[in-house]
Biotite code that builds the C-alpha atoms (Angstrom):
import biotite.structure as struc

atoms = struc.array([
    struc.Atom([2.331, 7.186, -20.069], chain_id="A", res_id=1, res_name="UNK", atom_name="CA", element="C"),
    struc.Atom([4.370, 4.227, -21.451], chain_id="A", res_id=2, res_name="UNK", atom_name="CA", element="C"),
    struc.Atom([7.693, 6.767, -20.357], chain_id="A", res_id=3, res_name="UNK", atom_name="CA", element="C"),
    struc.Atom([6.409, 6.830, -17.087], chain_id="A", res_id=4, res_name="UNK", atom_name="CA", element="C"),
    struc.Atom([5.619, 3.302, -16.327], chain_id="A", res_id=5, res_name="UNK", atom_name="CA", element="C"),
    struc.Atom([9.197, 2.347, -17.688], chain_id="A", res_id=6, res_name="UNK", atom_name="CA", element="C"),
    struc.Atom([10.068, 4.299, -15.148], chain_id="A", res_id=7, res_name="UNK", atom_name="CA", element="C"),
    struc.Atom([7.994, 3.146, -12.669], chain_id="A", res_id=8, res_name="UNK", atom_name="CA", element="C"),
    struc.Atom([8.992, -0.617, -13.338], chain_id="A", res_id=9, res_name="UNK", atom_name="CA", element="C"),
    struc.Atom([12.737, 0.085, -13.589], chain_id="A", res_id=10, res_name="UNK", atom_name="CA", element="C"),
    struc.Atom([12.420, 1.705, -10.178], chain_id="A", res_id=11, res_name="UNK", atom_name="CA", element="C"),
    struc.Atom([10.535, -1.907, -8.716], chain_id="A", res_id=12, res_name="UNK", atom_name="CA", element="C"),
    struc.Atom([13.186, -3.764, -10.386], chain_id="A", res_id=13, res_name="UNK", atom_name="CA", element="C"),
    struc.Atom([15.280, -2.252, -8.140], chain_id="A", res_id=14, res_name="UNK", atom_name="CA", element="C"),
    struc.Atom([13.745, -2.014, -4.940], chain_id="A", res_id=15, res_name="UNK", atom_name="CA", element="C"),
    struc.Atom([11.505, -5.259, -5.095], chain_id="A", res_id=16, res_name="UNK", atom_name="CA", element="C"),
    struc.Atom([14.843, -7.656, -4.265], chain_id="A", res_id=17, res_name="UNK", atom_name="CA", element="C"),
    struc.Atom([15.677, -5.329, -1.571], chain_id="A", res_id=18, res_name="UNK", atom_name="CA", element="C"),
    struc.Atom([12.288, -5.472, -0.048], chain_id="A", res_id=19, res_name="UNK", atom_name="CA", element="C"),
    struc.Atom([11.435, -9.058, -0.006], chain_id="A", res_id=20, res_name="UNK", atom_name="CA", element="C"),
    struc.Atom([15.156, -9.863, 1.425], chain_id="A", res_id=21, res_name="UNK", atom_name="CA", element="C"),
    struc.Atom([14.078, -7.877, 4.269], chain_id="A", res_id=22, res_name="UNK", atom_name="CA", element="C"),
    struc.Atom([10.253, -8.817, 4.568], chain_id="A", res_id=23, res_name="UNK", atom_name="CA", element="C"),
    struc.Atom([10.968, -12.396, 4.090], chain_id="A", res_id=24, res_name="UNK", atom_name="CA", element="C"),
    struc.Atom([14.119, -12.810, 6.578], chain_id="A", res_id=25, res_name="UNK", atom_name="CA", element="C"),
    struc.Atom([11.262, -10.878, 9.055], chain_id="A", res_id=26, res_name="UNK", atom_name="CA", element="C"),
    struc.Atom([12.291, -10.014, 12.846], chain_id="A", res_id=27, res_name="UNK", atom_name="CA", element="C"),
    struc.Atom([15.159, -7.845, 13.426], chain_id="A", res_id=28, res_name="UNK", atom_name="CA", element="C"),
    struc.Atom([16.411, -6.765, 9.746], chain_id="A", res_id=29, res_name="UNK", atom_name="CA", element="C"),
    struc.Atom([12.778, -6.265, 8.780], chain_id="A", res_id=30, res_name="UNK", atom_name="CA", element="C"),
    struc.Atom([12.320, -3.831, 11.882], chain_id="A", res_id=31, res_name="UNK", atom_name="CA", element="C"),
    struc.Atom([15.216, -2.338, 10.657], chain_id="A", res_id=32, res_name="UNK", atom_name="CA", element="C"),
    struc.Atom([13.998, -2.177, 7.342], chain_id="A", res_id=33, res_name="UNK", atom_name="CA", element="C"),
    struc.Atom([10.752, -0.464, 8.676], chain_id="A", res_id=34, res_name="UNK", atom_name="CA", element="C"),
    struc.Atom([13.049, 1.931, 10.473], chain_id="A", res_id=35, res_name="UNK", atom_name="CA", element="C"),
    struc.Atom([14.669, 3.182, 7.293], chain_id="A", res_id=36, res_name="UNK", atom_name="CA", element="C"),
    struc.Atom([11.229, 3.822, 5.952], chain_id="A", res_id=37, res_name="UNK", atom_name="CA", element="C"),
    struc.Atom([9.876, 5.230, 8.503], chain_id="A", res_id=38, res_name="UNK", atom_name="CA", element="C"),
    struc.Atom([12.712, 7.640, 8.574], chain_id="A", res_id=39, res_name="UNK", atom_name="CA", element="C"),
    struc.Atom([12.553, 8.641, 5.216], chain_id="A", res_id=40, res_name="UNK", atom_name="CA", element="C"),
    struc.Atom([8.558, 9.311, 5.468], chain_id="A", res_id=41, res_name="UNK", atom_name="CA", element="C"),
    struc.Atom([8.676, 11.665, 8.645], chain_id="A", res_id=42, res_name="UNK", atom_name="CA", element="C"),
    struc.Atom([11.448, 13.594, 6.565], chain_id="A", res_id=43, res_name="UNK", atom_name="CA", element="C"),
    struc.Atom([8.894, 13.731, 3.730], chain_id="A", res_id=44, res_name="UNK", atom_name="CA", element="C"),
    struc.Atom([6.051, 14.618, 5.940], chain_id="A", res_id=45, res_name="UNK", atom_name="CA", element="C"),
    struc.Atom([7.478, 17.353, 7.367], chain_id="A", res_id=46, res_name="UNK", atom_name="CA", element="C"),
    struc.Atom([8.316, 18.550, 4.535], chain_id="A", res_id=47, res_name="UNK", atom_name="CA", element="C"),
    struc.Atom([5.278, 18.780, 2.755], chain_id="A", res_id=48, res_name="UNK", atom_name="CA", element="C"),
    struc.Atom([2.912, 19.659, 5.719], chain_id="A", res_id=49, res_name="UNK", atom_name="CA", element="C"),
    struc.Atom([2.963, 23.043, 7.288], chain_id="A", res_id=50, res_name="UNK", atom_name="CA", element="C"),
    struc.Atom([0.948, 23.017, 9.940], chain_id="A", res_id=51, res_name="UNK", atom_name="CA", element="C"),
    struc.Atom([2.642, 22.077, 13.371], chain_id="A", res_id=52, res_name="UNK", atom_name="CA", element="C"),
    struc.Atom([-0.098, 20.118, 14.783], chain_id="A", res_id=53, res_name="UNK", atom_name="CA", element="C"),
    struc.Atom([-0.644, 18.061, 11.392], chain_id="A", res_id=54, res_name="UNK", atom_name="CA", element="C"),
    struc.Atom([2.663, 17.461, 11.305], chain_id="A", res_id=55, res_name="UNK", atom_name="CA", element="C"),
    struc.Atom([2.890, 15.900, 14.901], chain_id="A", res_id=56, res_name="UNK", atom_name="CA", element="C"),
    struc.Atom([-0.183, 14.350, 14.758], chain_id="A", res_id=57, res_name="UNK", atom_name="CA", element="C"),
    struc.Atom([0.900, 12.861, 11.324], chain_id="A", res_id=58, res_name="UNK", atom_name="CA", element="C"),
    struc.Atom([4.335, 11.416, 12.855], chain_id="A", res_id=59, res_name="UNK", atom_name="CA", element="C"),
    struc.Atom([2.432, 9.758, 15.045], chain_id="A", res_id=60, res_name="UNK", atom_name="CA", element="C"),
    struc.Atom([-0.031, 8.096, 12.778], chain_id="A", res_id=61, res_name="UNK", atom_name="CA", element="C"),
    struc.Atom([3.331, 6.996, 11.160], chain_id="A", res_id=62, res_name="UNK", atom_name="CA", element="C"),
    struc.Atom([4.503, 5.356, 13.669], chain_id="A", res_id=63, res_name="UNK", atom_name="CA", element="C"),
    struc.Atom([1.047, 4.109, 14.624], chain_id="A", res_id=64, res_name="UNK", atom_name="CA", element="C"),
    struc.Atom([1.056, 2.975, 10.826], chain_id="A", res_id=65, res_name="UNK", atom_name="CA", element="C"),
    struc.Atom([4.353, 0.956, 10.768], chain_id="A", res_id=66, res_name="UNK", atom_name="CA", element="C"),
    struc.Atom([4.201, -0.223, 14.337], chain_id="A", res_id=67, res_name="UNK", atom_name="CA", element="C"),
    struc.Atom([1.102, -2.428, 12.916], chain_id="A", res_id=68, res_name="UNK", atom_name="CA", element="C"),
    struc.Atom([3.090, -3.173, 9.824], chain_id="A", res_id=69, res_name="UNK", atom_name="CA", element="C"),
    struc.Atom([5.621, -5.012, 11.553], chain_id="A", res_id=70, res_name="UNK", atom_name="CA", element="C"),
    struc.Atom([3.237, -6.972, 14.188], chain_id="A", res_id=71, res_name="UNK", atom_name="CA", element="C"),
    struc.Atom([1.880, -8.192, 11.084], chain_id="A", res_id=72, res_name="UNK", atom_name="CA", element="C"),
    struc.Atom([4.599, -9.516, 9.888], chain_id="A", res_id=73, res_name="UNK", atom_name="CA", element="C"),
    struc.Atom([5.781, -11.271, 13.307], chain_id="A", res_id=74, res_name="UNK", atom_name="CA", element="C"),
    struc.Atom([2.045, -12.478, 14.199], chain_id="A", res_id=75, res_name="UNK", atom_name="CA", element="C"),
    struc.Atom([0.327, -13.236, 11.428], chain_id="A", res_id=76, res_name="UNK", atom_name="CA", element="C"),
    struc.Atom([3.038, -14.975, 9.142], chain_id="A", res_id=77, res_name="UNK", atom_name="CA", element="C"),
    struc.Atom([4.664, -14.065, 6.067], chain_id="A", res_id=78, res_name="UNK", atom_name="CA", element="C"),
    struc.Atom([1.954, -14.961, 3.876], chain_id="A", res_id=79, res_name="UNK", atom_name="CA", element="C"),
    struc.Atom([-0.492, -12.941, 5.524], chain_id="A", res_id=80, res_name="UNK", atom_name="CA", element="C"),
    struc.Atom([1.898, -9.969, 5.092], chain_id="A", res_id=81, res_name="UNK", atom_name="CA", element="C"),
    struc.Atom([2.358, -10.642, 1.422], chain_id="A", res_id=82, res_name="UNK", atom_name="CA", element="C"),
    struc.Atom([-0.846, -10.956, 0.805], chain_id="A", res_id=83, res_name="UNK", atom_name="CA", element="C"),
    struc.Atom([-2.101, -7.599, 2.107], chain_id="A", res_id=84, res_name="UNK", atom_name="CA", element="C"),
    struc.Atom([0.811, -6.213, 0.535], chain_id="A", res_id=85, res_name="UNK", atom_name="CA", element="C"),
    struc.Atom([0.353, -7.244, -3.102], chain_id="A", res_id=86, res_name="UNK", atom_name="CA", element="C"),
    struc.Atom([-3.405, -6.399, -3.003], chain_id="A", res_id=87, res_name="UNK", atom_name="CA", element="C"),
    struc.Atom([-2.178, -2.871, -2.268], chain_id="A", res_id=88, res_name="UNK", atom_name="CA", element="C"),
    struc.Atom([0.380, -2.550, -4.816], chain_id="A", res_id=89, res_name="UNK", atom_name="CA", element="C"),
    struc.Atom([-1.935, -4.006, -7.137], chain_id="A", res_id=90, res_name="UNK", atom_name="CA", element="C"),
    struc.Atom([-4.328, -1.813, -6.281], chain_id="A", res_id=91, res_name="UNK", atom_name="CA", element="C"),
    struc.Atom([-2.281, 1.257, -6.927], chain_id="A", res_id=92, res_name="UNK", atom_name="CA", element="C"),
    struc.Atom([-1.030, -0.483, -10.289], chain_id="A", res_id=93, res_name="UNK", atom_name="CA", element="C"),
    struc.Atom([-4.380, -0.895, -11.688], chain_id="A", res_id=94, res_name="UNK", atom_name="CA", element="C"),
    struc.Atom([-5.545, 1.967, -10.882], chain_id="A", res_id=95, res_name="UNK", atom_name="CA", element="C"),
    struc.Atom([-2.584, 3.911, -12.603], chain_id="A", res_id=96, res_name="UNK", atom_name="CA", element="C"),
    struc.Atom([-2.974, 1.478, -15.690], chain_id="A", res_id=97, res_name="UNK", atom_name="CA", element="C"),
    struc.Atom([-7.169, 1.653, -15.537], chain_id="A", res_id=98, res_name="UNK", atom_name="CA", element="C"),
    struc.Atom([-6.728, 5.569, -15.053], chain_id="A", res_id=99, res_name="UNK", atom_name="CA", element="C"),
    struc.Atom([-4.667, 6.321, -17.445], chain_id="A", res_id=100, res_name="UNK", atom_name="CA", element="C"),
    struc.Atom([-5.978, 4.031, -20.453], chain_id="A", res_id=101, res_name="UNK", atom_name="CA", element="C"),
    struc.Atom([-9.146, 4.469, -19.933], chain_id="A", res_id=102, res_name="UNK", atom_name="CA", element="C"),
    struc.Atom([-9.617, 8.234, -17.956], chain_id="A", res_id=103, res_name="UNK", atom_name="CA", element="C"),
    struc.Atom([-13.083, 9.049, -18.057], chain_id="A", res_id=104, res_name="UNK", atom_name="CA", element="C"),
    struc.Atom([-14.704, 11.117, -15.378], chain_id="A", res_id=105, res_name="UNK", atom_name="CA", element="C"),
    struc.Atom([-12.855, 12.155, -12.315], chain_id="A", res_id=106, res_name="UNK", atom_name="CA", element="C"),
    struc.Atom([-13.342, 10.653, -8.831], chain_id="A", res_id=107, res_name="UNK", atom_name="CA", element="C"),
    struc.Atom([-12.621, 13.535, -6.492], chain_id="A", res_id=108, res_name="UNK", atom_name="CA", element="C"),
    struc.Atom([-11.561, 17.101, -6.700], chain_id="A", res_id=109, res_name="UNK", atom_name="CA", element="C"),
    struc.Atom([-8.929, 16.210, -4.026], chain_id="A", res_id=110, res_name="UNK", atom_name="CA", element="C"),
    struc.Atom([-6.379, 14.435, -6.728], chain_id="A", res_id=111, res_name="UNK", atom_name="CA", element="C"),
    struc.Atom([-7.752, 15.285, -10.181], chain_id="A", res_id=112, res_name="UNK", atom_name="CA", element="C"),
    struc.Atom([-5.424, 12.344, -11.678], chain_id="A", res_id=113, res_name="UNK", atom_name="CA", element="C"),
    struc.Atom([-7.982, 10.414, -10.175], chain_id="A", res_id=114, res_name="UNK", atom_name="CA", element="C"),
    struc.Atom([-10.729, 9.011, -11.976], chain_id="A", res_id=115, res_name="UNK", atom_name="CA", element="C"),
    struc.Atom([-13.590, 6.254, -11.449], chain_id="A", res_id=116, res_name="UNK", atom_name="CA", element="C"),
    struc.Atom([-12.223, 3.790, -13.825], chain_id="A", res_id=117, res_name="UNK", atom_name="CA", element="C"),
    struc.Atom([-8.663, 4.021, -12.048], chain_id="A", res_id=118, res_name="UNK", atom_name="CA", element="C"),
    struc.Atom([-10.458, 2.777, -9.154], chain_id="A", res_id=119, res_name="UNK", atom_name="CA", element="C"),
    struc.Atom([-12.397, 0.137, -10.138], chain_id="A", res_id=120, res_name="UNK", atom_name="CA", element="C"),
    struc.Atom([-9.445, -0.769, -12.113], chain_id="A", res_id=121, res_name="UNK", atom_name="CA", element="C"),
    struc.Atom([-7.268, -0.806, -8.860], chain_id="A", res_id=122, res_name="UNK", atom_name="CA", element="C"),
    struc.Atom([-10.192, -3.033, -7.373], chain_id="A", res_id=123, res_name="UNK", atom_name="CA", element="C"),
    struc.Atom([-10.126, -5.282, -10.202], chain_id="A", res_id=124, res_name="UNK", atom_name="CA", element="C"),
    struc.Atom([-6.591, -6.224, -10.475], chain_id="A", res_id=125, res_name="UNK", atom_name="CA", element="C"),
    struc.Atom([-6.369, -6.729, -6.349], chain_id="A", res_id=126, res_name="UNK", atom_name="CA", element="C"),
    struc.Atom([-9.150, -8.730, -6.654], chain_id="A", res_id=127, res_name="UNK", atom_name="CA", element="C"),
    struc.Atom([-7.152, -10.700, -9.302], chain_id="A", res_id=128, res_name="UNK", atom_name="CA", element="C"),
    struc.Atom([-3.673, -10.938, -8.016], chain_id="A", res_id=129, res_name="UNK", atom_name="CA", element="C"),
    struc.Atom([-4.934, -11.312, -4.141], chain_id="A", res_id=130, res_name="UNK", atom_name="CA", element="C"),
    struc.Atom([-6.622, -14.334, -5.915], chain_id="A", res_id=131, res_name="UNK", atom_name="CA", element="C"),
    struc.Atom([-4.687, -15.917, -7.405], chain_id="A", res_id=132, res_name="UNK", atom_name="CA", element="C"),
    struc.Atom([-1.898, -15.802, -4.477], chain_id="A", res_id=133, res_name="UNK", atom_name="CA", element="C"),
    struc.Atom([-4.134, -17.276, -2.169], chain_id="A", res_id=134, res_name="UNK", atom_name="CA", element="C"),
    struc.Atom([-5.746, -19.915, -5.029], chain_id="A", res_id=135, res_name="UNK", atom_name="CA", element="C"),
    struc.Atom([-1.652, -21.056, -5.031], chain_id="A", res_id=136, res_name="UNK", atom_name="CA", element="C"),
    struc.Atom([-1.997, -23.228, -2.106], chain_id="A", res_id=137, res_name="UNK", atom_name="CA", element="C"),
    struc.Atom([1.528, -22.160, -1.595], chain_id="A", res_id=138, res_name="UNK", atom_name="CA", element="C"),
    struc.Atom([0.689, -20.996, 1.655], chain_id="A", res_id=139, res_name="UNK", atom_name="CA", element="C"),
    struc.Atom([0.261, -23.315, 5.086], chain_id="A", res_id=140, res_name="UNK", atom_name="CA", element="C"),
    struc.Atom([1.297, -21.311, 8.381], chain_id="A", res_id=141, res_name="UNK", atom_name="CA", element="C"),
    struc.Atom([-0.618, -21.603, 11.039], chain_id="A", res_id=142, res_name="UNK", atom_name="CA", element="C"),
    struc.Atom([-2.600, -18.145, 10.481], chain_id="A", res_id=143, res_name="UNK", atom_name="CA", element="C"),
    struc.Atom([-1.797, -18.610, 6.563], chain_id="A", res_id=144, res_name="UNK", atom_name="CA", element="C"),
    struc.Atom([-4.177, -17.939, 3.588], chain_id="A", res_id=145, res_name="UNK", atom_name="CA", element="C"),
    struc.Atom([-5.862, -21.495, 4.210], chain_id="A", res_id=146, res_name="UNK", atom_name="CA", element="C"),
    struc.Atom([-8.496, -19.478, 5.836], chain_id="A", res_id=147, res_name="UNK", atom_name="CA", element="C"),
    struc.Atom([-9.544, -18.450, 2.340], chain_id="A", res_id=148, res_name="UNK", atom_name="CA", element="C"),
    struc.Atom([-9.861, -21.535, 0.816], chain_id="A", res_id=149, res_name="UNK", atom_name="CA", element="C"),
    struc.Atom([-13.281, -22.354, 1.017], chain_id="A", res_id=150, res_name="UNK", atom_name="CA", element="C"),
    struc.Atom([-14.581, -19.179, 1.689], chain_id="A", res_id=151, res_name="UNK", atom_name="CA", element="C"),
    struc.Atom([-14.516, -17.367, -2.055], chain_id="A", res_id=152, res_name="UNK", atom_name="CA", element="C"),
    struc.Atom([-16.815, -14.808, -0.864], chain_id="A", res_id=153, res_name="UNK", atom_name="CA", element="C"),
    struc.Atom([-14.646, -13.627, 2.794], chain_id="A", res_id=154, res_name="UNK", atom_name="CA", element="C"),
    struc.Atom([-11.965, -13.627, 0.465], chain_id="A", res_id=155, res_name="UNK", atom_name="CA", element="C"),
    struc.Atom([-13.460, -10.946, -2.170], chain_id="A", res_id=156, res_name="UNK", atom_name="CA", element="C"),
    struc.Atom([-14.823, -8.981, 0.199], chain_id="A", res_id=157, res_name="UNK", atom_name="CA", element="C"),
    struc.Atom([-11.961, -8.759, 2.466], chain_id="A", res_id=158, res_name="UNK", atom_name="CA", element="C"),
    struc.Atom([-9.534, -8.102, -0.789], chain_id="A", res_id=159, res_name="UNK", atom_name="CA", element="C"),
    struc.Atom([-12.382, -5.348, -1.457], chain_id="A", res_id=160, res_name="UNK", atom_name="CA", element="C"),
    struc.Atom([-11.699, -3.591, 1.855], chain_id="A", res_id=161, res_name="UNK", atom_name="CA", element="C"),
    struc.Atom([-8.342, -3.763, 2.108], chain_id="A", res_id=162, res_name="UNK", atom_name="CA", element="C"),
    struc.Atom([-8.302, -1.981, -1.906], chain_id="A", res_id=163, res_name="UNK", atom_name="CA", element="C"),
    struc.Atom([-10.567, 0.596, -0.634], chain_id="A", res_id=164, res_name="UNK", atom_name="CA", element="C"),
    struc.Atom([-8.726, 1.153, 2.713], chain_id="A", res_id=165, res_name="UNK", atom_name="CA", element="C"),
    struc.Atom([-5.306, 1.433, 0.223], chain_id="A", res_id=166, res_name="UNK", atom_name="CA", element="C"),
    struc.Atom([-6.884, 4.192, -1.689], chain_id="A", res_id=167, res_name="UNK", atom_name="CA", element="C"),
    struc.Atom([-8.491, 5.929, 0.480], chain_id="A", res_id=168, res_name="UNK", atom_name="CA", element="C"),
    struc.Atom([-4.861, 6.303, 2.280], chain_id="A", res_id=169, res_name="UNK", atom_name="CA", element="C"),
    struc.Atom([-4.015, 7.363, -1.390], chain_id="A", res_id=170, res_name="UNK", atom_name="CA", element="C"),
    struc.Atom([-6.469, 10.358, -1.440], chain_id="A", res_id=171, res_name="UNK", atom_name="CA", element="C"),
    struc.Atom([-5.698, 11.521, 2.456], chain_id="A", res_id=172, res_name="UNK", atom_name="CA", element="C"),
    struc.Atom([-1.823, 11.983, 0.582], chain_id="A", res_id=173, res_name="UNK", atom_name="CA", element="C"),
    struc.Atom([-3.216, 13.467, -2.533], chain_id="A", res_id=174, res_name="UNK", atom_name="CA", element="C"),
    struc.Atom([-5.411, 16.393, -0.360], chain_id="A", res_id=175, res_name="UNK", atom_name="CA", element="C"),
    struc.Atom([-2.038, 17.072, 1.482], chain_id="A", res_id=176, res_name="UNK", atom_name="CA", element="C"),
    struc.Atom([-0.023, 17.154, -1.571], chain_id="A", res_id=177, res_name="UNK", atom_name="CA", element="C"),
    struc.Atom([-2.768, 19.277, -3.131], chain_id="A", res_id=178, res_name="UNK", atom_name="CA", element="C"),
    struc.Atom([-2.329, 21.642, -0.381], chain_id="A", res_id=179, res_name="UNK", atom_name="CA", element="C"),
    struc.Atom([1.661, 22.270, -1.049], chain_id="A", res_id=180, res_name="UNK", atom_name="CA", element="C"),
    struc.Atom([0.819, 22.660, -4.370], chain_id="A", res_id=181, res_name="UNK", atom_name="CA", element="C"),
    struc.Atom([3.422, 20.098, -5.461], chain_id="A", res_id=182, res_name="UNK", atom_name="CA", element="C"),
    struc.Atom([3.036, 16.768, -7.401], chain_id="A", res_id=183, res_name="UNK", atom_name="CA", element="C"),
    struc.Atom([5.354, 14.335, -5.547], chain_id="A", res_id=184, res_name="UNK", atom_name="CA", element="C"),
    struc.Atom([6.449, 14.438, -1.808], chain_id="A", res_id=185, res_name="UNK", atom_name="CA", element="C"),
    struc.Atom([9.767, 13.723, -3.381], chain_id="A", res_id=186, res_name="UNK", atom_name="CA", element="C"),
    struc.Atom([11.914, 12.502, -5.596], chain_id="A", res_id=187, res_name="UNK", atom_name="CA", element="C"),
    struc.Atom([13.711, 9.472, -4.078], chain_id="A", res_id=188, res_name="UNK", atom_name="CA", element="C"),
    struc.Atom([12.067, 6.878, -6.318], chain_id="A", res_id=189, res_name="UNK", atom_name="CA", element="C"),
    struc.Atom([12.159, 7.740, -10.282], chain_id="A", res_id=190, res_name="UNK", atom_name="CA", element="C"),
    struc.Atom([8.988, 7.396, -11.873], chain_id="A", res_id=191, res_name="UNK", atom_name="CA", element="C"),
    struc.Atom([7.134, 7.202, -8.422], chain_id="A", res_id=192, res_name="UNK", atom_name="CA", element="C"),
    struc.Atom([8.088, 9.848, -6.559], chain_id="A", res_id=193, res_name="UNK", atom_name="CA", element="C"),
    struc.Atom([9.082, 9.755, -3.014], chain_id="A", res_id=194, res_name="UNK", atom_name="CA", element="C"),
    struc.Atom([8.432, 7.298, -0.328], chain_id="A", res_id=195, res_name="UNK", atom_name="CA", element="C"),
    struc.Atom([5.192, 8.582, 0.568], chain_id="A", res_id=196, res_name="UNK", atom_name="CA", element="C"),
    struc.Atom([4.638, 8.635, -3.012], chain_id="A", res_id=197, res_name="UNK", atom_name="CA", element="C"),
    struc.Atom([4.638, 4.768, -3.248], chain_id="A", res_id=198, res_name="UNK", atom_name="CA", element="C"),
    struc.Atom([3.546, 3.589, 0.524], chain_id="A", res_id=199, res_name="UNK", atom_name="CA", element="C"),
    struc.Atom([0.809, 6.034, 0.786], chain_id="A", res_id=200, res_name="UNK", atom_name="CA", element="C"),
    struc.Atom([-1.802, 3.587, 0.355], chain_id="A", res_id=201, res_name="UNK", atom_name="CA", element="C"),
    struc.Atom([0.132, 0.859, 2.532], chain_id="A", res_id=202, res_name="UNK", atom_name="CA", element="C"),
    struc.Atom([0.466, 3.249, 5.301], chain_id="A", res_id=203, res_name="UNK", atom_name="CA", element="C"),
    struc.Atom([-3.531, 3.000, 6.085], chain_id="A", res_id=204, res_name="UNK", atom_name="CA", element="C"),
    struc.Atom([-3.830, -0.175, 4.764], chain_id="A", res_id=205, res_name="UNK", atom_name="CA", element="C"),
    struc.Atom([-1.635, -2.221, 6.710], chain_id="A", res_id=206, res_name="UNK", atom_name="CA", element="C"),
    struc.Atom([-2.743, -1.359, 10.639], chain_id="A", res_id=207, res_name="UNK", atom_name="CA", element="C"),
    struc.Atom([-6.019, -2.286, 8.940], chain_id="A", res_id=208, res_name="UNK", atom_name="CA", element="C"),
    struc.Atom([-4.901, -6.069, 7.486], chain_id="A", res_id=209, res_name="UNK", atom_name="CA", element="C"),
    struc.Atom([-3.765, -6.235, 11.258], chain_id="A", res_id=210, res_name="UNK", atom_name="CA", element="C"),
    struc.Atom([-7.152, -6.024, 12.926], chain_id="A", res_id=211, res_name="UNK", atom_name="CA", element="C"),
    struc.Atom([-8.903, -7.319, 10.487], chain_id="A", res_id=212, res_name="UNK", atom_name="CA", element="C"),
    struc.Atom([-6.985, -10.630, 10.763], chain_id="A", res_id=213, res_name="UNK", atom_name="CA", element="C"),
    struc.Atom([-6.886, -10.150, 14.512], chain_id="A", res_id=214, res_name="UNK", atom_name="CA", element="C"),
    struc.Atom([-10.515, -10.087, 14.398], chain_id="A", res_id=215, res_name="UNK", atom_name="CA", element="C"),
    struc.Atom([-10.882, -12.924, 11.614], chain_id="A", res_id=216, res_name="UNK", atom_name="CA", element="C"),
    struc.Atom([-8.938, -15.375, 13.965], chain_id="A", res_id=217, res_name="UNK", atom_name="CA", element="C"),
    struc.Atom([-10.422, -14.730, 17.041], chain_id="A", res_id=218, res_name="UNK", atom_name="CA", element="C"),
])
């Protein structure tokens, strides 16, 4: 394990700078950011599913996924963004750290890696981390994490759901992989994987953040 996660945090080293120069200069070089993803996650796909119709009708969930992604970005504010990010990275982080410390019985057939304590791990350290960002008062755009503030409970239960959404995208990726028989959709990222490998959980989670802060500030 502790081989692994060296990996695993070399390889976010790494990438983290490059993300956030894109995500936080937003608008064009984060669409093109996005792009480059997206990109590298159809090749992926296609790769691992052989189906023709699950592949097409996977693309376009793709695009459906990181369309959302990037609206919001632009609509909802950078904070917004962040936050739904980091509660699904944190959520895949705990539940690797949970999972692996702790094992215990298994959560699904569908990805036997995965147990019940690397879940409610996952939902722990979200809950956490989302907290603690938004507890910051760092954050004061006009749609911003203010909306949290006095609301403790909309804020655990909407951290909750967004966890849950994360790994549930997590499992859909794990049957698929199951399927091909293979461990990792690639091999881009040491100690993650590939691209699906790491986003897997964003990709479902992020078009939900969108309408669920759509709906939130109507």
């Amino acid at each position: 394990m502790q081989k692994e996660l060296k990996k695993r945090l070399f390889t976010s080293i790494l990438i983290l700078p490059i993300a956030a120069f894109f995500i936080t200069k937003g608008s064009i070089p984060f669409l093109f950011f996005l792009i480059i993803i997206l990109l590298l996650s159809l090749f992926e796909w296609f790769k691992l599913v052989g189906n023709r119709s699950i592949k097409y009708v996977g693309s376009v969930l793709l695009f459906f996924s990181f369309y959302f992604t990037y609206f919001l970005r632009i609509n909802f504010g950078f904070d917004i963004f962040l936050f739904s990010l980091i509660v699904c990275i944190s959520t895949d982080l705990g539940g690797y750290i949970f999972g692996k410390s702790l094992k215990g019985p298994k959560l699904t057939k569908i990805s036997p890696n995965k147990t019940y304590a690397g879940m409610l791990g996952g939902l722990l350290l979200s809950g956490i981390l989302g907290s603690i960002l938004v507890k910051s008062n760092y954050f004061s755009t006009p749609f911003g994490l203010n909306i949290f503030l006095n609301d403790n409970l909309r804020l655990v239960i909407i951290i909750l759901l967004i966890s849950l959404v994360s790994q549930s995208g997590d499992l859909v990726f794990s049957y698929f992989k199951r399927l091909a028989k293979i461990k990792n959709t690639g091999n881009f990222l040491p100690g993650h994987g590939g691209i699906l490998d790491r986003i897997d959980g964003i990709i479902f989670a992020m078009p939900f953040s969108y309408f669920l802060f759509f709906y939130i500030n109507q």
